[in-house]
ZADO-1210 file (C-alpha; in nm, 4 decimals, padded with zeros to 6 digits):
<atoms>
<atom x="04.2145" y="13.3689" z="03.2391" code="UNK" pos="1"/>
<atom x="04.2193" y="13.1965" z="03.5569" code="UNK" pos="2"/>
<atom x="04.0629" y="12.8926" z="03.4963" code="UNK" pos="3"/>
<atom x="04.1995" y="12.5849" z="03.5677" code="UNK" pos="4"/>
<atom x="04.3715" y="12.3474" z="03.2889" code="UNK" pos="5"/>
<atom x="04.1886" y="12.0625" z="03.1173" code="UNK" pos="6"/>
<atom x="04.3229" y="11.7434" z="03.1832" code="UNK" pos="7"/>
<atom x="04.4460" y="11.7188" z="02.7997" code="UNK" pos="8"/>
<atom x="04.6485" y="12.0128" z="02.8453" code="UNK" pos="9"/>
<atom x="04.7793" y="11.8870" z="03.1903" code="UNK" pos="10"/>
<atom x="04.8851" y="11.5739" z="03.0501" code="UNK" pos="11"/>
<atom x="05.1947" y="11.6413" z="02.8152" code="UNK" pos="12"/>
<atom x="05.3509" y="11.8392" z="03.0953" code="UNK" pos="13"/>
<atom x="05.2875" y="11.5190" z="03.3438" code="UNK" pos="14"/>
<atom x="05.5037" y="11.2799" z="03.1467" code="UNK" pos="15"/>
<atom x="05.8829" y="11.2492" z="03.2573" code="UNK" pos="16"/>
<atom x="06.0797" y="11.0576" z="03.0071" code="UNK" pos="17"/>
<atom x="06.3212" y="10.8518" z="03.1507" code="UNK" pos="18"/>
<atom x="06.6839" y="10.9472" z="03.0025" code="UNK" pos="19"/>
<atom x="06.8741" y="10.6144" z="03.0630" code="UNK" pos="20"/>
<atom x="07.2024" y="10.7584" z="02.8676" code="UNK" pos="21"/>
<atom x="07.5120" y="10.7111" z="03.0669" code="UNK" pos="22"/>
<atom x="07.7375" y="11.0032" z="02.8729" code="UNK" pos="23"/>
<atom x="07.7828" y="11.2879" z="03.0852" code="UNK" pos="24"/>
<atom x="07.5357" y="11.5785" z="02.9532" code="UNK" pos="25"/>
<atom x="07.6989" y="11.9476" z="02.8778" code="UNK" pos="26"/>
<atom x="07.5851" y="12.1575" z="03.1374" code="UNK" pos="27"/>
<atom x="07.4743" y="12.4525" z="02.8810" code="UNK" pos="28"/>
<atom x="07.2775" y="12.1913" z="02.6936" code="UNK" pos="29"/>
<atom x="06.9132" y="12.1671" z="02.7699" code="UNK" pos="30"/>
<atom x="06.7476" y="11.8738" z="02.9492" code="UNK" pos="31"/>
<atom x="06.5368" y="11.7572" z="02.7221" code="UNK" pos="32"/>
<atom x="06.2868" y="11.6521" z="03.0300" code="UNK" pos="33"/>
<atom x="06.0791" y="11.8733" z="03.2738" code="UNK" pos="34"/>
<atom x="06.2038" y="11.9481" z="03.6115" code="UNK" pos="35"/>
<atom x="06.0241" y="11.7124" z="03.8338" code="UNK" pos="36"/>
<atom x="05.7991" y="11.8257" z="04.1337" code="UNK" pos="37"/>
<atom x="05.9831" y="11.8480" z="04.4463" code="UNK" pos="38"/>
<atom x="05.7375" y="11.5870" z="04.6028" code="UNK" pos="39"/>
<atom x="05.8253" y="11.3568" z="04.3614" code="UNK" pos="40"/>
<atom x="06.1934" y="11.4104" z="04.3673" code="UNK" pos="41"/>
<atom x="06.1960" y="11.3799" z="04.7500" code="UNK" pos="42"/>
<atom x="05.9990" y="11.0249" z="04.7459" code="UNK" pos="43"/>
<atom x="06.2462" y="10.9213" z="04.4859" code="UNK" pos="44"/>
<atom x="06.5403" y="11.0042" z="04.6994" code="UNK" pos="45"/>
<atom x="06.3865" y="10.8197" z="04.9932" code="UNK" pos="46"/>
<atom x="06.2918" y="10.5343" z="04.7657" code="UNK" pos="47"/>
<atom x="06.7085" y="10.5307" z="04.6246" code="UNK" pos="48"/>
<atom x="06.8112" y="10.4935" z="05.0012" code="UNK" pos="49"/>
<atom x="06.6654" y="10.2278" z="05.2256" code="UNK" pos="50"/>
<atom x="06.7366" y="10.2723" z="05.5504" code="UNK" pos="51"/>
<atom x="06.7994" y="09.9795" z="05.7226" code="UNK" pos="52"/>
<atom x="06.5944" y="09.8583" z="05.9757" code="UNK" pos="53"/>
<atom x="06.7570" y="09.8819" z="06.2828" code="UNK" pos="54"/>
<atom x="06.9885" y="10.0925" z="06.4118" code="UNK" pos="55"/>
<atom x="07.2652" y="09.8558" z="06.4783" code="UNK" pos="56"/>
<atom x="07.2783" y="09.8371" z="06.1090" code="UNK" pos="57"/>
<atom x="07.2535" y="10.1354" z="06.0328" code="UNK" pos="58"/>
<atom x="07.6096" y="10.2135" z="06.2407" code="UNK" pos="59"/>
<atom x="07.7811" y="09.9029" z="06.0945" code="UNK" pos="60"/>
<atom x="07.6821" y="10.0127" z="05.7222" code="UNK" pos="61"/>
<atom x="07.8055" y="10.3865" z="05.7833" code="UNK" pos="62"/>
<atom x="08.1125" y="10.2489" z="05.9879" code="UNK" pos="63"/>
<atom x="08.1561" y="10.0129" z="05.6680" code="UNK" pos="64"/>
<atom x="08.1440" y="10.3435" z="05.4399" code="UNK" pos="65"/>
<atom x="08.3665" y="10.5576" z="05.6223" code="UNK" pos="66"/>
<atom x="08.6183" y="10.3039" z="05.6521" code="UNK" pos="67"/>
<atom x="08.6317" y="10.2375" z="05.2665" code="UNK" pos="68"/>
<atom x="08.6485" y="10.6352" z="05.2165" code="UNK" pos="69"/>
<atom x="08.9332" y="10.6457" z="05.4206" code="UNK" pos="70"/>
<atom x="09.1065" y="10.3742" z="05.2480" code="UNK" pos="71"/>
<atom x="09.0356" y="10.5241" z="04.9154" code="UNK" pos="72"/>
<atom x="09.2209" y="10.8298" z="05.0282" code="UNK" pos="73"/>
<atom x="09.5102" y="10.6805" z="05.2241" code="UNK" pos="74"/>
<atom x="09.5721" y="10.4884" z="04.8791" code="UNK" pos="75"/>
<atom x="09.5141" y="10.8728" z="04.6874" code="UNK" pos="76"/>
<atom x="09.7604" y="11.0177" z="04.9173" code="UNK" pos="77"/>
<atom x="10.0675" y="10.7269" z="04.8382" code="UNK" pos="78"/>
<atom x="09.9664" y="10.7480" z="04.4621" code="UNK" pos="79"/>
<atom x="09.8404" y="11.1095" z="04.3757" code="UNK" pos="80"/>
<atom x="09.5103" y="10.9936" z="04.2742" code="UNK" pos="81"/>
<atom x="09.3304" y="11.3212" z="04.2328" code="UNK" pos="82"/>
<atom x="08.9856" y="11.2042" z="04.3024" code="UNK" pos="83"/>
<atom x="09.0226" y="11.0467" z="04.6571" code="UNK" pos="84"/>
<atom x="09.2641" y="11.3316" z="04.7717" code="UNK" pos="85"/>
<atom x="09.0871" y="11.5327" z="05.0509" code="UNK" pos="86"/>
<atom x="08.9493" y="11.8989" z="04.9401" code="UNK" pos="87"/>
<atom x="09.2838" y="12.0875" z="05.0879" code="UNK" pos="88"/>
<atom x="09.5320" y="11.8753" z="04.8603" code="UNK" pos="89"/>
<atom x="09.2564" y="11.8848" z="04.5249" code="UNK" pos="90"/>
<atom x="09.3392" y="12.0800" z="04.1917" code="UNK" pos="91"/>
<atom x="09.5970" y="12.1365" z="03.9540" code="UNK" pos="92"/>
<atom x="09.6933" y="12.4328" z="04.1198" code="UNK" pos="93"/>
<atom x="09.7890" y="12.2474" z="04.4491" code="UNK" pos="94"/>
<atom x="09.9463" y="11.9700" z="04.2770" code="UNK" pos="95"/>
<atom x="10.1541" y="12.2266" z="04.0983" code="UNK" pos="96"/>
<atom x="10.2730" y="12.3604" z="04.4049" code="UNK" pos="97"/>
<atom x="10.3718" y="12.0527" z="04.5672" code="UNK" pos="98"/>
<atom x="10.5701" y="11.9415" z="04.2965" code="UNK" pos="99"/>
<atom x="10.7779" y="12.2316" z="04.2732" code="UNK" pos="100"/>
<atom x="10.8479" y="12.1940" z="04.6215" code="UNK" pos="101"/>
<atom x="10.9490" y="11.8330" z="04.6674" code="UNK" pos="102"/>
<atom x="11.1855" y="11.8922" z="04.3501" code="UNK" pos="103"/>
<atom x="11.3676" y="12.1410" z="04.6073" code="UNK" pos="104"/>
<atom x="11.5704" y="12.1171" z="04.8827" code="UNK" pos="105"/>
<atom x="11.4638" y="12.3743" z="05.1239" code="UNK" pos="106"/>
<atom x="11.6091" y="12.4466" z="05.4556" code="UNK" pos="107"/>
<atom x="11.2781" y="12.3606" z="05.6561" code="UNK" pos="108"/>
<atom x="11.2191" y="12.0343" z="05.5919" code="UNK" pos="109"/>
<atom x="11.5626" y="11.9963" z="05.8339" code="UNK" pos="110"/>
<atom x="11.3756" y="12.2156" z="06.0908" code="UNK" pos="111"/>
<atom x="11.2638" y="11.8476" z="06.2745" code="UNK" pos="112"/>
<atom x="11.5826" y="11.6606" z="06.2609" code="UNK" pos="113"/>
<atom x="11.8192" y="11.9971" z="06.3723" code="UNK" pos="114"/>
<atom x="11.5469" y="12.0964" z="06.6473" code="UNK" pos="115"/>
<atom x="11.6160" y="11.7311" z="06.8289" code="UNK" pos="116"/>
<atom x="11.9765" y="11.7737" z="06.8039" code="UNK" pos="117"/>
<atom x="11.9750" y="12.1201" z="06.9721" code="UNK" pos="118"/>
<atom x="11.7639" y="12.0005" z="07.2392" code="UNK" pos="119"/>
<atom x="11.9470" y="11.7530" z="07.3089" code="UNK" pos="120"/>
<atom x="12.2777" y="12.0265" z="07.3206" code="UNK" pos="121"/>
<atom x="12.0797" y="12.2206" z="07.5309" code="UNK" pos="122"/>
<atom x="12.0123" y="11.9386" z="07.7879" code="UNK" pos="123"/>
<atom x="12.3914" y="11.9061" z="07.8108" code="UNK" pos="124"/>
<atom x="12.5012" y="12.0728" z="08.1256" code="UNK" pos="125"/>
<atom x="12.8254" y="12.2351" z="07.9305" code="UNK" pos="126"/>
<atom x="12.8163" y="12.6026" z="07.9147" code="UNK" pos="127"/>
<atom x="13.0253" y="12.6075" z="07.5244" code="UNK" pos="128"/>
<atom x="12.7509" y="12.3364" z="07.4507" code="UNK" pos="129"/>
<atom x="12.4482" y="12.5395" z="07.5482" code="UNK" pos="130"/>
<atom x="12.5692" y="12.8523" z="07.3655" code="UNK" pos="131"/>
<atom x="12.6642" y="12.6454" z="07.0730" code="UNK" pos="132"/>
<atom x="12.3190" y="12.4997" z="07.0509" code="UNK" pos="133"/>
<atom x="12.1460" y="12.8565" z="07.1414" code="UNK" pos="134"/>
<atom x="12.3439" y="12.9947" z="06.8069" code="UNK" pos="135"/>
<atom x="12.2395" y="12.7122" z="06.6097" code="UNK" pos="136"/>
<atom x="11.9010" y="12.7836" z="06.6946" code="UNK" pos="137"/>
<atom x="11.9040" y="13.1204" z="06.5805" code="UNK" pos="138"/>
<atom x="12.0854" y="13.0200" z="06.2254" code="UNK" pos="139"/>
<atom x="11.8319" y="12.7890" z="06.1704" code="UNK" pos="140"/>
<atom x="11.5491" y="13.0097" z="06.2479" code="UNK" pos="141"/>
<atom x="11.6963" y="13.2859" z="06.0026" code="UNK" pos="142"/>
<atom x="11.7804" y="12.9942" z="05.7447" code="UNK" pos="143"/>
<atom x="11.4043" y="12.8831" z="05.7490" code="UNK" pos="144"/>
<atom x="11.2327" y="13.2107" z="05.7582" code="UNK" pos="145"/>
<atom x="11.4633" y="13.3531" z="05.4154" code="UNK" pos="146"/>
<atom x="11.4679" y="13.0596" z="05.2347" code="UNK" pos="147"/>
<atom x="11.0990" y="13.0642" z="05.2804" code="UNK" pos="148"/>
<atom x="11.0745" y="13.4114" z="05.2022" code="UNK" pos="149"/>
<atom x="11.2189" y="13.3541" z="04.8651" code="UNK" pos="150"/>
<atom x="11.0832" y="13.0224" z="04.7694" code="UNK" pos="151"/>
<atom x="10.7087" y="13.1893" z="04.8312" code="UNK" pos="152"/>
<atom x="10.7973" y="13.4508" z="04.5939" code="UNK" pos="153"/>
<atom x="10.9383" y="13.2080" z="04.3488" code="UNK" pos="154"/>
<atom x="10.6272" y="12.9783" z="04.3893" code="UNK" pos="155"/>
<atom x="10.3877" y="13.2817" z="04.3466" code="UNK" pos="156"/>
<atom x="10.5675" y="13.4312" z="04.0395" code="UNK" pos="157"/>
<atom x="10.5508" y="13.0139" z="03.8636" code="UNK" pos="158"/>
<atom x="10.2079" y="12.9806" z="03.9915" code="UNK" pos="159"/>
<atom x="10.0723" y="13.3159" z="03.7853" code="UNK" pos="160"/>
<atom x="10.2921" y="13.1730" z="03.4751" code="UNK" pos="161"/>
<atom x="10.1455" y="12.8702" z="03.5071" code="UNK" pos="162"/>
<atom x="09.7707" y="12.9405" z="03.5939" code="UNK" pos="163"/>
<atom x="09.6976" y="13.3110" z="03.4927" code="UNK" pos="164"/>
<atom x="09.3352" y="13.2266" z="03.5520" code="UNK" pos="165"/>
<atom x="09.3591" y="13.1492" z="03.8927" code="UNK" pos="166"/>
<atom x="09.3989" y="13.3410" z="04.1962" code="UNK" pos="167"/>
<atom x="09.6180" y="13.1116" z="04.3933" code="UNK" pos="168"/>
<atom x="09.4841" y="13.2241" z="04.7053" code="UNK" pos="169"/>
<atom x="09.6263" y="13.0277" z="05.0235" code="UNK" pos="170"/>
<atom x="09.8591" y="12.7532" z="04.7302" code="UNK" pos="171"/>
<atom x="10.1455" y="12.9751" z="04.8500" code="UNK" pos="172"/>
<atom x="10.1043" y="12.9214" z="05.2376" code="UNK" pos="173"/>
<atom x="09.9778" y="12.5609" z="05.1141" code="UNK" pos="174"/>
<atom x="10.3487" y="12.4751" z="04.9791" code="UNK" pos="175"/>
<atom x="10.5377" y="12.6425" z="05.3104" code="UNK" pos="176"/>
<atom x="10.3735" y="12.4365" z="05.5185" code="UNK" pos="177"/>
<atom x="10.4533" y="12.1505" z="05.2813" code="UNK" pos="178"/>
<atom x="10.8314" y="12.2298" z="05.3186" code="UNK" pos="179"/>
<atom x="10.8357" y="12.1558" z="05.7142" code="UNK" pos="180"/>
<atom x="10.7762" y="11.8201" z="05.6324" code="UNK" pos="181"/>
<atom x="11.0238" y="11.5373" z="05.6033" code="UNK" pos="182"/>
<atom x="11.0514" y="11.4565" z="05.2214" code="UNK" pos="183"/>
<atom x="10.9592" y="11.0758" z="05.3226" code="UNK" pos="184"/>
<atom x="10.6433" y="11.1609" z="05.5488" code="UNK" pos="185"/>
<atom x="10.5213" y="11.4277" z="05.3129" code="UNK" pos="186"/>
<atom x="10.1165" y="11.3204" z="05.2279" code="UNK" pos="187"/>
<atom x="10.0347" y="11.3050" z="04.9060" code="UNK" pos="188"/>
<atom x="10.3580" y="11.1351" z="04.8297" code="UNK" pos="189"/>
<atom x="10.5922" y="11.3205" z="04.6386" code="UNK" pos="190"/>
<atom x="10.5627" y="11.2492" z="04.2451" code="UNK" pos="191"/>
<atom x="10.8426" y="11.4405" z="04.1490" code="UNK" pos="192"/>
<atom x="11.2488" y="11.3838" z="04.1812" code="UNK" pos="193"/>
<atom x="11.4408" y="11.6613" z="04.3217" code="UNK" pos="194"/>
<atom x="11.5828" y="11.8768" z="04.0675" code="UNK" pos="195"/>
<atom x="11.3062" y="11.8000" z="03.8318" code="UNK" pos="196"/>
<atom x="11.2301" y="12.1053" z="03.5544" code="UNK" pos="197"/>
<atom x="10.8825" y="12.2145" z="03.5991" code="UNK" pos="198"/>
</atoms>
């Protein structure tokens, strides 16, 4: 009963078979090898990366890495490409939501443009100026603050049409933020004309 295993039977369960196939596996479908030891995982992983042997290298190679990454995804964010995009802007969900932003014209995305011009009212010493600028303010602020209030509840309402699977949690706040941008300096790029159907 507690005897240890003959070398026959300890042989079978020894052998890893090498599956060379390059066609993604189906992750409810069985192996069809055992589960190596973690040993031997471990000094493959070590064997798979060579460090290099100084550290000088070392910094140039990683340098050399993180500058392609970031190339990858400053090309994903002017074309869209979904698999370079950085985790915030990733899923169908988010791209959803940005496109039915940028097909809108929302009274945010002048919140940059109108906030110079004001300041530079206010910096005008003319009293019919100041309170001139001091009112635009305030219609701007109320402009931004109920057109956002309405295109968040139009965006959540399309979202749970659209994706009744998914929760949407933070896609809402996600496209707000995306309206305060200029339409030109909005990363990823918009794909979408405005006044497209979604």
């Amino acid at each position: 009963m507690f005897r240890s295993r003959s070398n026959e039977e300890k042989a079978p369960g020894t052998k890893v078979t090498a599956d060379l196939t390059k066609q993604p596996r189906d992750p409810q479908a069985p192996k069809g090898r055992p589960t190596p030891k973690r040993s031997e995982a471990q000094s493959q992983r070590r064997r798979a990366v060579t460090p290099p042997a100084d550290r000088k290298t070392a910094v140039k190679r990683q340098r050399e890495t993180r500058r392609a990454d970031m190339a990858r995804q400053r090309e994903a964010l002017n074309n869209g490409d979904e698999r370079y995009l950085p985790a915030r802007d990733k899923g169908p969900v988010r791209r959803f939501a940005r496109d039915y932003v940028d097909a809108r014209i929302c009274a945010a995305e002048f919140f940059l443009p109108s906030a110079v011009v004001i300041l530079v009212l206010t910096m005008v010493r003319v009293p019919a100026l100041q309170n001139i600028a001091l009112l635009l303010w305030l219609l701007l602020i109320i402009a931004i603050v109920v057109d956002s209030i309405f295109l968040g509840m139009r965006l959540k309402r399309a979202i749970a049409r659209r994706f009744p699977n998914d929760s949407g949690r933070g896609v809402v706040m996600y496209g707000l933020m995306r309206t305060l941008q200029i339409r030109k300096l909005r990363l990823p790029k918009p794909q979408v004309k405005r006044g497209a159907k979604l």
